[in-house]
Structures are given as C-alpha cells and as structure tokens.
MDAnalysis code that builds the backbone (N, CA, C; Angstrom):
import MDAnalysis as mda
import numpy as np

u = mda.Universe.empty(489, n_residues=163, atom_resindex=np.repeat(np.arange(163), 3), trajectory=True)
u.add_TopologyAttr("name", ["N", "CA", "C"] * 163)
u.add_TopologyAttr("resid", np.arange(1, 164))
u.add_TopologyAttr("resname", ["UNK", "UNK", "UNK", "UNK", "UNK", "UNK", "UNK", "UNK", "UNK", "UNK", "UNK", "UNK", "UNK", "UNK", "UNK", "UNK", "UNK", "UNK", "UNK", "UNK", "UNK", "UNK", "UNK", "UNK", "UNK", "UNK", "UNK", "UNK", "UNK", "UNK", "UNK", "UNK", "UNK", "UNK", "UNK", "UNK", "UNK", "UNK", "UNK", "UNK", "UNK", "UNK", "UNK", "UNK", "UNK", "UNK", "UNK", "UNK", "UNK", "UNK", "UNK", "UNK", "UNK", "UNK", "UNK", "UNK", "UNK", "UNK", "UNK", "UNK", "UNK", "UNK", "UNK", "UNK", "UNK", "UNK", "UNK", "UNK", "UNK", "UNK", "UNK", "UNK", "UNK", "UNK", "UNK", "UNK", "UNK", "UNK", "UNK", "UNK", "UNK", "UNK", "UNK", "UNK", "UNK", "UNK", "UNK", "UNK", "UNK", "UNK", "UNK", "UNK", "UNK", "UNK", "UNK", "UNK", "UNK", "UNK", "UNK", "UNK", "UNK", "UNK", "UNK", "UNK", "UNK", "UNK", "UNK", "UNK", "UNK", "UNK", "UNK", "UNK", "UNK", "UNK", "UNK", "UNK", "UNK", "UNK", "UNK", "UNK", "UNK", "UNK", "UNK", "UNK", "UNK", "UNK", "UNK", "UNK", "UNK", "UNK", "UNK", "UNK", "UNK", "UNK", "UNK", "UNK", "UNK", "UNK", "UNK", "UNK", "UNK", "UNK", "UNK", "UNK", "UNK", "UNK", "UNK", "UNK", "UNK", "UNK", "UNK", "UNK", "UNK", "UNK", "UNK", "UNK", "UNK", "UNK", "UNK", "UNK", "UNK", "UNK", "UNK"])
u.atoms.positions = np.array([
    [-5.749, 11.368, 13.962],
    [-5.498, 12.003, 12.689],
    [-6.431, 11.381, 11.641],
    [-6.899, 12.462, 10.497],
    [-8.203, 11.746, 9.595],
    [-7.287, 10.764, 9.129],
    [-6.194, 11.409, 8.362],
    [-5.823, 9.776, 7.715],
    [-5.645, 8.527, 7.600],
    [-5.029, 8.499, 9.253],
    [-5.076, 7.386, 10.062],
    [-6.236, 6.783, 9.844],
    [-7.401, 7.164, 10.305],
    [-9.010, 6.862, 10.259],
    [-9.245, 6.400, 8.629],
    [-9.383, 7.259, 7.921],
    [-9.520, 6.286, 6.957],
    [-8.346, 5.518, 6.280],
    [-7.291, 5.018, 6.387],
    [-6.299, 4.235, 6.448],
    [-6.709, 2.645, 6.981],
    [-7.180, 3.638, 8.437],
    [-7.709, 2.261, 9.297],
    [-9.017, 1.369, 8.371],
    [-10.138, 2.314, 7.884],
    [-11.102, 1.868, 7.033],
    [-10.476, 1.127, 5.907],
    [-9.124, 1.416, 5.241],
    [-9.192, 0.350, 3.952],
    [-8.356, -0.568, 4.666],
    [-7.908, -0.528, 5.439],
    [-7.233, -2.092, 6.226],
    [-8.529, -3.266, 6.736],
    [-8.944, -2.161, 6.690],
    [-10.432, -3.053, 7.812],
    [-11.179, -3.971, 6.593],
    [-11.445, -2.650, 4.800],
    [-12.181, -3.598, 4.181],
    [-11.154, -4.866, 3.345],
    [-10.044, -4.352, 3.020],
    [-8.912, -5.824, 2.688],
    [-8.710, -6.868, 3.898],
    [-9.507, -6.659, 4.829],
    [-9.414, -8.053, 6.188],
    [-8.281, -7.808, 6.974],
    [-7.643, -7.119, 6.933],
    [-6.176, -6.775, 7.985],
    [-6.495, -6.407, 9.242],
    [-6.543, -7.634, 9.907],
    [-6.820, -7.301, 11.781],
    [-6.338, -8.941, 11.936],
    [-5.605, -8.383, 13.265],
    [-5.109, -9.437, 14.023],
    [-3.859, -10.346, 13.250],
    [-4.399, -11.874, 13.180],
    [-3.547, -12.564, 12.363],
    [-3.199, -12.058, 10.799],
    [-4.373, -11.765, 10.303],
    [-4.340, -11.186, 8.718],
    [-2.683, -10.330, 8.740],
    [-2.680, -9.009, 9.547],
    [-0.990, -8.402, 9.672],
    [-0.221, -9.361, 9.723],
    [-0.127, -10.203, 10.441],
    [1.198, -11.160, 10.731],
    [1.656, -11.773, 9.368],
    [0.595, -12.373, 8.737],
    [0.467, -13.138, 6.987],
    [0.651, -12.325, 6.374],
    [0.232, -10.776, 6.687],
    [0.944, -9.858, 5.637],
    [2.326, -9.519, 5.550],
    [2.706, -9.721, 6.689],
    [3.945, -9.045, 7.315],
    [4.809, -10.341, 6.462],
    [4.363, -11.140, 5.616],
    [5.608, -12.184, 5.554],
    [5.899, -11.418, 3.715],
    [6.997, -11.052, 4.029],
    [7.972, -10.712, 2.927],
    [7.499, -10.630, 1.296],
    [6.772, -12.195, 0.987],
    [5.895, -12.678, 0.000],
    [5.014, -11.586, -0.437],
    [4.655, -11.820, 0.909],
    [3.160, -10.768, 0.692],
    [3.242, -9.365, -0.151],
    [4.266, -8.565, 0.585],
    [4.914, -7.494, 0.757],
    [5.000, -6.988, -0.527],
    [6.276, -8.303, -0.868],
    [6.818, -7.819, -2.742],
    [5.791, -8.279, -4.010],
    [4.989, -9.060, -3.551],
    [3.677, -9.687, -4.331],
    [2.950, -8.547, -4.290],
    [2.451, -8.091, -3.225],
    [1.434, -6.968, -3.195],
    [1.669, -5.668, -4.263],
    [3.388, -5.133, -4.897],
    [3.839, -4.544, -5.449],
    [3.333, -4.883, -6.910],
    [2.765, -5.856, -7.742],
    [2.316, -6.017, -8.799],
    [0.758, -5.145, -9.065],
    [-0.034, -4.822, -7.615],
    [-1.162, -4.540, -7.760],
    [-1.684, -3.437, -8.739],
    [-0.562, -2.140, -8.743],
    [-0.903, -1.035, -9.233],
    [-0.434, -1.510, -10.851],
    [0.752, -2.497, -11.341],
    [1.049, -2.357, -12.510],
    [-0.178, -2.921, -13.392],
    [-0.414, -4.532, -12.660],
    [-1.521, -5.310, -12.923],
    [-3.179, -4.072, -13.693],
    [-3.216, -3.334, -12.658],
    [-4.622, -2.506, -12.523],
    [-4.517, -1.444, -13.894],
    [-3.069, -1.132, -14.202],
    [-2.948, -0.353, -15.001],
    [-3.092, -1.481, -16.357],
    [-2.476, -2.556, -16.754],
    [-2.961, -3.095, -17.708],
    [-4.243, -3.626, -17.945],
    [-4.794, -3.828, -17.048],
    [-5.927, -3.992, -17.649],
    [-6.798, -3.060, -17.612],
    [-6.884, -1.653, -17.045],
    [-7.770, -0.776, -17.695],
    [-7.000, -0.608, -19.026],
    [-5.775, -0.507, -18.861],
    [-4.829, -0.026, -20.828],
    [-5.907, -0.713, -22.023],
    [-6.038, -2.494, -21.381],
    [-6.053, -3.168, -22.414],
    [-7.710, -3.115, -22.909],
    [-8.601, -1.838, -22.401],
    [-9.656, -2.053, -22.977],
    [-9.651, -1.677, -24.076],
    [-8.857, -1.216, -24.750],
    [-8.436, -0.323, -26.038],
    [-8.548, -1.425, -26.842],
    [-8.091, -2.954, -26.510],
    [-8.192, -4.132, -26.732],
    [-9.496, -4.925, -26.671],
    [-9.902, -5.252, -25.639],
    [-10.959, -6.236, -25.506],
    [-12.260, -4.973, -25.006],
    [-12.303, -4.123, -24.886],
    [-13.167, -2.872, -24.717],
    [-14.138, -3.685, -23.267],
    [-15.465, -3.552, -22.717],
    [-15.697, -3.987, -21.799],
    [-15.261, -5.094, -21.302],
    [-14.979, -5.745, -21.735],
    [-13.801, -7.614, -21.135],
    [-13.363, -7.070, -20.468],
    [-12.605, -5.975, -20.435],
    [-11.693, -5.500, -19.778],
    [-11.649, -5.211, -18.258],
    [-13.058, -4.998, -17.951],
    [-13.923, -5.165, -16.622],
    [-13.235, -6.720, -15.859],
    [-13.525, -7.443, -16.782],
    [-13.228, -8.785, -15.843],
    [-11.943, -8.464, -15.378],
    [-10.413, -7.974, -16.348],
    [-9.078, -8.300, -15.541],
    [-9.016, -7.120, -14.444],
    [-10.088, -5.944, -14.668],
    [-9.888, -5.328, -13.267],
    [-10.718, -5.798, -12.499],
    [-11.820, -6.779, -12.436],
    [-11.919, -7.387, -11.312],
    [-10.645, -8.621, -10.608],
    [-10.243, -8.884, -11.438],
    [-9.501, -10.228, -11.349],
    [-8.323, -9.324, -10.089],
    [-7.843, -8.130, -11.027],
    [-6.872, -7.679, -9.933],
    [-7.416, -6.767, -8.819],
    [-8.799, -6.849, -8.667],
    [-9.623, -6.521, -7.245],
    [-9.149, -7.515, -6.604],
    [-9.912, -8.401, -6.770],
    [-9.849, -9.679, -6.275],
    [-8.242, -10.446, -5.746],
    [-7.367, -9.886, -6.424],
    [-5.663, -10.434, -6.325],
    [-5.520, -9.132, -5.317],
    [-5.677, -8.103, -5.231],
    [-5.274, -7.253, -4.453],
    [-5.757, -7.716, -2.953],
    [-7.236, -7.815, -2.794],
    [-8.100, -8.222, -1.416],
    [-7.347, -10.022, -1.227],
    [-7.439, -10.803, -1.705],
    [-6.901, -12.163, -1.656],
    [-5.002, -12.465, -0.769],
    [-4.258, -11.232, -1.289],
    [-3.182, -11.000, -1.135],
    [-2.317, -11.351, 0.198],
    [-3.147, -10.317, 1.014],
    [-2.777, -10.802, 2.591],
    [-2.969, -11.725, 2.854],
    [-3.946, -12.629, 2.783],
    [-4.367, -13.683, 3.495],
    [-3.611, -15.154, 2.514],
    [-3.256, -15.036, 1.485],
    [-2.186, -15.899, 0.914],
    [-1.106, -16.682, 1.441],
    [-0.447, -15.858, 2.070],
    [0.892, -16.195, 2.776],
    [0.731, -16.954, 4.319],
    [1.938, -17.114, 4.858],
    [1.933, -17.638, 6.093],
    [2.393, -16.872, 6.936],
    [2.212, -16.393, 8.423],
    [3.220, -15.249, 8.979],
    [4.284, -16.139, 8.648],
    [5.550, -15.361, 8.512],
    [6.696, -15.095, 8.660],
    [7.399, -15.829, 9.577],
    [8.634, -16.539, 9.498],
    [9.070, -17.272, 10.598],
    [9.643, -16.435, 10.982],
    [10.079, -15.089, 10.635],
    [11.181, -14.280, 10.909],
    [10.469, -12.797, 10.440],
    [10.528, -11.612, 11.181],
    [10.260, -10.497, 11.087],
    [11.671, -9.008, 10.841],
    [12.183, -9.964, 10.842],
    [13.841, -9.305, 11.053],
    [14.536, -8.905, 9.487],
    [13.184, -8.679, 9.096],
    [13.481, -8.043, 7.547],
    [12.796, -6.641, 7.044],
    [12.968, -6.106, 5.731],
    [12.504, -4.618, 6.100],
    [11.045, -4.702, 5.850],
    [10.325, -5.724, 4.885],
    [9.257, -5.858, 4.579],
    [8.490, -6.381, 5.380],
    [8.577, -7.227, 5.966],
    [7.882, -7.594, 7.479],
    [7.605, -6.163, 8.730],
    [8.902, -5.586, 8.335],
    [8.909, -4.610, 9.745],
    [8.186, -3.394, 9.312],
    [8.334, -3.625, 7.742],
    [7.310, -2.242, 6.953],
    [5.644, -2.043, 7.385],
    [5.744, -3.883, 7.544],
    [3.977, -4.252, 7.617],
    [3.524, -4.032, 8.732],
    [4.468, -4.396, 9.926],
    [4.447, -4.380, 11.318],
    [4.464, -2.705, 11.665],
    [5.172, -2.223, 11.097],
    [5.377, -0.687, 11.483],
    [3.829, -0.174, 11.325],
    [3.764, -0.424, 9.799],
    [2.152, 1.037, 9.791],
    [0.903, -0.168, 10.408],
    [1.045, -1.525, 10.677],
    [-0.145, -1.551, 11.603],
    [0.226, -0.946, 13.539],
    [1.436, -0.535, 13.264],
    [1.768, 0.137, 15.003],
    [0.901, 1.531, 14.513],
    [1.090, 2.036, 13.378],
    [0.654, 3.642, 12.811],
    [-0.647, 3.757, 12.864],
    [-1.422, 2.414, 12.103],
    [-2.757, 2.172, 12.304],
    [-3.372, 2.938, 13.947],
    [-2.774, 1.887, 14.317],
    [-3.240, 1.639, 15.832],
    [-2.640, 3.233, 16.972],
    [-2.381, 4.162, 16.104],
    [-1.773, 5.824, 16.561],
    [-0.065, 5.517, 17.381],
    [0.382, 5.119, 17.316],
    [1.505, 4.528, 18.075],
    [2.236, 5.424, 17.290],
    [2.175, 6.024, 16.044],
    [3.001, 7.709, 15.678],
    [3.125, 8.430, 16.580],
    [1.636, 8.689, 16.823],
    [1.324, 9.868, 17.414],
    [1.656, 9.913, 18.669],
    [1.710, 8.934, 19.725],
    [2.463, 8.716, 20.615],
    [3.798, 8.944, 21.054],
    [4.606, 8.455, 19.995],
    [6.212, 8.212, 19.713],
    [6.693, 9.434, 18.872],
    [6.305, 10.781, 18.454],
    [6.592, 11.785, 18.450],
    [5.940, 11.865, 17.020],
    [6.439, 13.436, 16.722],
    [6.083, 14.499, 15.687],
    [6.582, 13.381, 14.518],
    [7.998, 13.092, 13.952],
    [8.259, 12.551, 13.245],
    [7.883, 11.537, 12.551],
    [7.228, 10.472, 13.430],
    [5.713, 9.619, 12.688],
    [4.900, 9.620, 12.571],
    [4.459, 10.985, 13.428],
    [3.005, 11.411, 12.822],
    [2.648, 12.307, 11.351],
    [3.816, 13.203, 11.342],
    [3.661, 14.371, 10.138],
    [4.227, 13.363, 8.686],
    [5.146, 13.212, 8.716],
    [5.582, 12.793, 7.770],
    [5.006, 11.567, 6.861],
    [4.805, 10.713, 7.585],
    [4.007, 9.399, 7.143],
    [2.186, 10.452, 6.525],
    [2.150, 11.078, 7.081],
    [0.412, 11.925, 6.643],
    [0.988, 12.542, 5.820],
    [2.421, 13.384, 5.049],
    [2.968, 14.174, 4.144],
    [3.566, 13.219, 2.759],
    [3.750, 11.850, 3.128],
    [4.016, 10.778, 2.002],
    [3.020, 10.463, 1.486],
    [1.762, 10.455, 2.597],
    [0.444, 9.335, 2.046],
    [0.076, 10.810, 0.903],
    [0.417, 12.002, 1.388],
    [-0.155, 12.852, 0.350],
    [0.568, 12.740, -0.838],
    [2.205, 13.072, -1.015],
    [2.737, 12.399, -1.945],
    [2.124, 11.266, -3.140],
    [1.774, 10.238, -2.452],
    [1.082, 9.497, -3.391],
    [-0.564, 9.596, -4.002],
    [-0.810, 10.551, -2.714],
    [-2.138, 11.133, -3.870],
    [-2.283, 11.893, -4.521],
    [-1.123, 12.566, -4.596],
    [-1.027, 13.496, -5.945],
    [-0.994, 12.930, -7.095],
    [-0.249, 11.206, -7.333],
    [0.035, 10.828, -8.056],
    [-1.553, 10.125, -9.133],
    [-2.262, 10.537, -8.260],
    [-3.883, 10.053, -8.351],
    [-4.530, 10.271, -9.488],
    [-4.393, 11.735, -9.249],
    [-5.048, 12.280, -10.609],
    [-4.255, 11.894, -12.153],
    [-3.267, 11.840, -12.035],
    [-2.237, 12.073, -13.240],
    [-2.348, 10.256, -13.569],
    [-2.397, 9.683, -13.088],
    [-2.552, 7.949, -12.953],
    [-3.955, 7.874, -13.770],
    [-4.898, 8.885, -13.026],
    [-6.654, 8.498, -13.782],
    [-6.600, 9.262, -15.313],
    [-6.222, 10.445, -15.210],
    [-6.316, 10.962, -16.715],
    [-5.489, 10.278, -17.411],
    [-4.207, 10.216, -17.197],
    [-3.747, 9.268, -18.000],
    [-3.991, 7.333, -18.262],
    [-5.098, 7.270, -17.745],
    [-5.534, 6.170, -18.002],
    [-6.900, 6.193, -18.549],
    [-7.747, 7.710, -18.472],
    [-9.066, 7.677, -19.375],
    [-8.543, 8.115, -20.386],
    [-7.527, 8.381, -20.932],
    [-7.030, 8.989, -22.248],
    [-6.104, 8.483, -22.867],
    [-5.624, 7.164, -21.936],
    [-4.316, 6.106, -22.667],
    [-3.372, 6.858, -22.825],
    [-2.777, 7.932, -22.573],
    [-1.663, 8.668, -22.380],
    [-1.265, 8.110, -21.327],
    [0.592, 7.992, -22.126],
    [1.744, 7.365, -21.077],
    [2.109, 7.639, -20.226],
    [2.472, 9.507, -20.598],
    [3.204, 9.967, -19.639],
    [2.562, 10.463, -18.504],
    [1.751, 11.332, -18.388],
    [0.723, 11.177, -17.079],
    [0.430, 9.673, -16.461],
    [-0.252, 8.516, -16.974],
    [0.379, 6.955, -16.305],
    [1.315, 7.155, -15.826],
    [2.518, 7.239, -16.530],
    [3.719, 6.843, -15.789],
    [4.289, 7.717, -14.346],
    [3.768, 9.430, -14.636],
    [4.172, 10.304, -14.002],
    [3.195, 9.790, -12.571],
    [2.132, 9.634, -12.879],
    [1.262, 8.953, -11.318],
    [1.743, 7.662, -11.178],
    [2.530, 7.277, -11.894],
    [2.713, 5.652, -11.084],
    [3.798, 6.024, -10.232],
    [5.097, 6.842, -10.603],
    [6.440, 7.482, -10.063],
    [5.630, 7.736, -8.726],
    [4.734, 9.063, -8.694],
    [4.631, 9.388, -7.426],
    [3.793, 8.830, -6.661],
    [2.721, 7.628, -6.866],
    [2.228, 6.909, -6.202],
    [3.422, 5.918, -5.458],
    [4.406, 5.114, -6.197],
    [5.143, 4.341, -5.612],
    [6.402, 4.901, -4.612],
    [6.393, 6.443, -5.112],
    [7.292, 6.882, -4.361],
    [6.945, 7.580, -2.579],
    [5.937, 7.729, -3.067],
    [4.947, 7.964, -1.781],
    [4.980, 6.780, -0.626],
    [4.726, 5.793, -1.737],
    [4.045, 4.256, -0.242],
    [5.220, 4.078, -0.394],
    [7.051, 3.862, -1.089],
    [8.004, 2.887, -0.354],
    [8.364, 3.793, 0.380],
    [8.531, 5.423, 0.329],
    [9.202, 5.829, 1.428],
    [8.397, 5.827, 2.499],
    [6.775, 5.854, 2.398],
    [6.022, 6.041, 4.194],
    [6.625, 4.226, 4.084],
    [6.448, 3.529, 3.112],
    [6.861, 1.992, 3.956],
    [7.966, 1.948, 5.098],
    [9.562, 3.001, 4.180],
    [10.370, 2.858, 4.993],
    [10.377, 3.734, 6.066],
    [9.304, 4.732, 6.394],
    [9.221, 5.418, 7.525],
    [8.675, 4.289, 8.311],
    [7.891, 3.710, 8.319],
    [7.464, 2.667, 9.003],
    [8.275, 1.484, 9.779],
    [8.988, 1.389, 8.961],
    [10.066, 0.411, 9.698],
    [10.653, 1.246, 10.715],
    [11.067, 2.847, 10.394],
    [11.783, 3.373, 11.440],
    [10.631, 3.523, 12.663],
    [9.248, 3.570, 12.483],
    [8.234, 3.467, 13.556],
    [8.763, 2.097, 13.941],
    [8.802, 1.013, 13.325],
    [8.471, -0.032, 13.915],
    [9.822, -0.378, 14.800],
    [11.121, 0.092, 14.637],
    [12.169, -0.296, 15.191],
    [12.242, 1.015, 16.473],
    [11.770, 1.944, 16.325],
    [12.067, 2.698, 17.585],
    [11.011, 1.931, 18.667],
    [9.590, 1.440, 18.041],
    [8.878, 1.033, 19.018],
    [8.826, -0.501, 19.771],
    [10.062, -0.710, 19.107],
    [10.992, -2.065, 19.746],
    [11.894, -1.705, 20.738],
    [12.528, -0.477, 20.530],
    [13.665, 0.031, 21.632],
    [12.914, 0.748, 22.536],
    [11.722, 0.889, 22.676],
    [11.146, 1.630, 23.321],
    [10.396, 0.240, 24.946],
    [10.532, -0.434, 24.085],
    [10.096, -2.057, 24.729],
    [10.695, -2.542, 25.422],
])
C-alpha cells in the first residue's frame, strides 16, 4: 500500500529501525512526542513576534521532534497502550495489516487520511494567524494519529494472539 511506503520513508528519515522502535515504544517517548505539533505551532505563531527568529524555534522543534525517539530507553515493560501503539504501526510498517486482514489495512490508510485533511486548515491558518482553522487542523490532525494509534494496538494485540 502507497501509504505504508511512504510512512515507511518518514520512519526511515526520524532513524526508526530496529532498536530506535523499542526506545520509542517506551511510554516517555510516546506522550513526549505529543508536544511536537503544539510546540511547531508556536513558534511559527510567534513570528508575528520575533519575525525571522522565529526560524530558529522551528528548527529547535525539528530537531526535538527527530531527537525524540532516540531519547528514551526501551521500555522495561510493553504491556501498556503506548508502547503497544509504537509496536503495533512498526508491525503496520513492516505490512503485517495487510496480512492480518481488511480491518488493518483500510482503516489505519482512512485515519492517516483523516489527519491530512487536517493539513491544509493547520497551514492557512498558520500563514494568516487565524485560530480557528489552527485549531480546526490541530482537532483533525490529532484525531486522526490517536485513533490509527489505537488501531494499532488492536494490530499489535491480535498479532500476539496470532503467536
């Protein structure tokens, strides 16, 4: 599936292979990683403020976003939903949906769209400092990735009983 494919491409350029998943998979990571989109939104907001400066705090939260995974320690324990979230879509990565039926393949590709709808309405309302478009793309961006997150766990726990 394309998405998968390029999915797989932005895992590949944030370093996520092998051990990198496991360090992601630790909980930390997970709910830390959740600051990325608010972070990104203040500091494009705040060029209204410091006008090009403003470049630096969206590098800063480039840089906090790519840095992220590799922060943490795996997990002593995976037996949580955020671990099993992380563990799930690198099983998705790796087509283990598509394998394990219709239900993790369509749906998880029908969320990731979900949150790119939220795309456009996130960018205009951030070249125009308007709230409510911001806010309306932040809703459906986040609502997009926690529910494919929690589809993921249900990948990742059927492909435990399947074991």
């Amino acid at each position: 599936m394309k998405s998968q494919t390029f999915w797989r491409q932005i895992a590949k350029a944030f370093g996520l292979r092998g051990q990198e998943w496991q360090k992601h998979a630790n909980p930390m990571s997970v709910w830390t990683r959740f600051t990325v989109l608010p972070l990104f939104i203040a500091a494009v907001w705040s060029r209204e403020w410091l006008g090009w400066w403003s470049l630096v705090l969206v590098g800063l939260v480039v840089v906090w976003a790519w840095m992220n995974p590799r922060l943490f320690r795996a997990p002593s324990s995976t037996d949580n939903w955020a671990s099993m979230a992380v563990l799930g879509e690198q099983l998705w990565l790796e087509n283990a949906g598509e394998r394990m039926g219709g239900h993790h393949r369509i749906v998880p590709f029908l969320l990731s769209i979900v949150a790119a709808v939220g795309v456009p309405f996130l960018v205009w309302g951030l070249w125009h400092l308007d709230v409510w478009p911001t806010m309306v793309g932040t809703v459906l961006i986040y609502a997009g990735k926690v529910w494919f997150l929690d589809r993921m766990v249900w990948l990742y726990c059927d492909h435990r009983v399947q074991q």
